[in-house]
C-alpha positions in Angstrom: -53.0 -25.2 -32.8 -54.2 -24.6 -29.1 -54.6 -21.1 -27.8 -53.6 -21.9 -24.4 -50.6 -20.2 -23.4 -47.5 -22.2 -23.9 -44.8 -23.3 -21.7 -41.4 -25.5 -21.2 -41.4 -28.5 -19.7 -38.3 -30.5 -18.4 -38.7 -34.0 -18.6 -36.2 -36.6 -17.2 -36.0 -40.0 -18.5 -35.3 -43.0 -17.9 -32.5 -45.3 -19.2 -32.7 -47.8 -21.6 -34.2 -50.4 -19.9 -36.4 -49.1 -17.7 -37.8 -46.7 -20.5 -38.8 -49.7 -23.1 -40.4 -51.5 -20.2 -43.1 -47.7 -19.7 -42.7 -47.2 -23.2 -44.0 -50.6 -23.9 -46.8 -49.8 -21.4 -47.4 -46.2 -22.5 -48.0 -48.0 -26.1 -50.4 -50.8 -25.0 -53.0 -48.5 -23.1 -53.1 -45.9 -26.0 -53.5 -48.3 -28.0 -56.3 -49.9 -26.1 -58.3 -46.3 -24.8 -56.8 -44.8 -28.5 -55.3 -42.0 -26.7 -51.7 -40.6 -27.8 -48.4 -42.4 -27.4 -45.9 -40.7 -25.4 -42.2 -40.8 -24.2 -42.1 -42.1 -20.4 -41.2 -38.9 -18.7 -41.1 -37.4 -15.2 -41.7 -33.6 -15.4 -39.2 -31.7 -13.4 -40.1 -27.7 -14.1 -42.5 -25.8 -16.3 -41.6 -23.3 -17.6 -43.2 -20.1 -18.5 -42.7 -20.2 -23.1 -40.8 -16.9 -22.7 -37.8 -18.1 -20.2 -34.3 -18.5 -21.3 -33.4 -21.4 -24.5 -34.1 -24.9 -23.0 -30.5 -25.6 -24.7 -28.7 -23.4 -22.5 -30.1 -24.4 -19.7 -29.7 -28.2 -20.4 -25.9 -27.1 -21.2 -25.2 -25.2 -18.0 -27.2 -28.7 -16.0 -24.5 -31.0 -17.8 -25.0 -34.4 -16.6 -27.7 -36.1 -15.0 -28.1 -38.9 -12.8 -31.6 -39.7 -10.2 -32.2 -43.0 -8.7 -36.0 -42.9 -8.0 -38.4 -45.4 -6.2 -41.5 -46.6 -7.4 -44.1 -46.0 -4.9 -47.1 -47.3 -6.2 -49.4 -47.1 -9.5 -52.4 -44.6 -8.7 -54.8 -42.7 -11.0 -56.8 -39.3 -10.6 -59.5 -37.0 -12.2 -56.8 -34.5 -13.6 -56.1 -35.1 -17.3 -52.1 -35.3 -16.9 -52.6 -37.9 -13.9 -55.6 -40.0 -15.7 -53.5 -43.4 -14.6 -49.7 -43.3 -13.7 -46.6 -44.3 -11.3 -46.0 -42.5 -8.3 -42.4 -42.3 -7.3 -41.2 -41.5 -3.9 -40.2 -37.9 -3.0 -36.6 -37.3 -3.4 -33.8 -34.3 -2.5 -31.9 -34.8 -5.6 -34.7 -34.6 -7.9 -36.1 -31.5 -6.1 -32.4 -29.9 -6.2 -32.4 -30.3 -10.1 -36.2 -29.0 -10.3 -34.6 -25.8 -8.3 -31.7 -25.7 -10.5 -33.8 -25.9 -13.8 -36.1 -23.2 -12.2 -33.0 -20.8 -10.8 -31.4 -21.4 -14.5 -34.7 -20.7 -16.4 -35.4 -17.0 -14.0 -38.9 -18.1 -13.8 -40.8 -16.3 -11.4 -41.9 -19.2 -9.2 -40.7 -22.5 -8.1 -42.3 -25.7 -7.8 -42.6 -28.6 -5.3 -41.9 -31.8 -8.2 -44.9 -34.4 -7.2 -42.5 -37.4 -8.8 -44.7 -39.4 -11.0 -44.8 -41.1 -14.5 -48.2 -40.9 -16.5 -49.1 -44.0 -18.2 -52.3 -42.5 -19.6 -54.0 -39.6 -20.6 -57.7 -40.1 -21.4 -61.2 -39.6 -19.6 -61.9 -42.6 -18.0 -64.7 -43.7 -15.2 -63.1 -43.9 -11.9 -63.9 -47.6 -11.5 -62.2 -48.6 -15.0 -58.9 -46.5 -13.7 -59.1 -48.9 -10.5 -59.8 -51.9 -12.4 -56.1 -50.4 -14.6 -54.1 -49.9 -11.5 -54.8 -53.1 -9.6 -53.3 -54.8 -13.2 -50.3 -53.2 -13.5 -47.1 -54.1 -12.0 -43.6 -53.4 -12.8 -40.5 -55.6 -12.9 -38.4 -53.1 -10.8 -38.7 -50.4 -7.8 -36.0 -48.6 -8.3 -35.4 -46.2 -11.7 -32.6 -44.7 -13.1 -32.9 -41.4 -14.6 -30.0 -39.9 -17.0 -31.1 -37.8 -19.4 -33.4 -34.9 -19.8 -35.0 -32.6 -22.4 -37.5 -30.0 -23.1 -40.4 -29.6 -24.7 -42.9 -26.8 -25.6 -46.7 -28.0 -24.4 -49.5 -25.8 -23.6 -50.2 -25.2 -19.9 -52.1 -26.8 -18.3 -52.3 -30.0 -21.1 -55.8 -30.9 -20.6 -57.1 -32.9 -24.0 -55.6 -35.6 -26.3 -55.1 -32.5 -28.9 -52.6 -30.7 -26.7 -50.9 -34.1 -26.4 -50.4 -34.2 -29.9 -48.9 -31.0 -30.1 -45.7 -31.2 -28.0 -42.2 -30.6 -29.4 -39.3 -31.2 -28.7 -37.1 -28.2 -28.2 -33.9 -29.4 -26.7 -32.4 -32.9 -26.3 
């Protein structure tokens, strides 16, 4: 188990058919760089581990509905961005961040950077190029309704810590 400290993170996802078409991409590059397989998610708040129970907060949200826009596919040199999808910046996303934050009485809030990893692994810069240029999605716009929470260590920074999320709250 990591020694990092631990946190909450609220992910949205997406719906049905949106998620199979990530998932099915998630799958195929861990697969290929043997890296974890993970549930398409857009992180919405962290959490610190010692705010209120994920499922009370997820109760007092009740429904959830975000249209988000595909941007583009990009990739960086942090871990938790190692090759994703960025979406465009959106109000209604941001509001729900700020309720989930209010909600939780964490001490600070956070400005969401709307994106879907596809792939956590260390990777050359070129080869993450050579990905993103080859990947392309059937859609621009994604629906979002549902959300969860999970315990992960802060910041998730190795294929370990991957491995160790849980799912608190549906």
């Amino acid at each position: 188990m990591t020694t990092k400290p631990q946190a909450i993170a609220y992910w949205l996802l997406p719906e049905t058919a949106a998620r199979e078409v990530f998932a099915e991409k998630i799958s195929e590059l861990a697969r290929r760089f043997e890296t974890p397989v993970f549930a398409p998610h857009v992180s919405v708040f962290i959490a610190p581990a010692n705010s209120r129970p994920p499922a009370e907060i997820l109760r007092e949200l009740g429904a959830v509905t975000i249209e988000l826009t595909i941007h583009s596919i990009r990739f960086s040199a942090q871990f938790t961005k190692t090759l994703f999808v960025q979406f465009e910046r959106s109000v209604s996303l941001q509001e729900l961040g700020d309720r989930i934050w209010k909600a939780s009485l964490a001490p600070e809030r956070d400005v969401i950077d709307p994106h879907m990893s596809l792939l956590y692994a260390s990777l050359a810069a070129e080869k993450k190029k050579a990905l993103v240029d080859q990947i392309t999605f059937p859609f621009r716009e994604v629906s979002f309704s549902s959300i969860c929470a999970m315990r992960c260590a802060r910041p998730t920074a190795t294929i370990a810590e991957v491995e160790q999320w849980r799912l608190l709250a549906p």
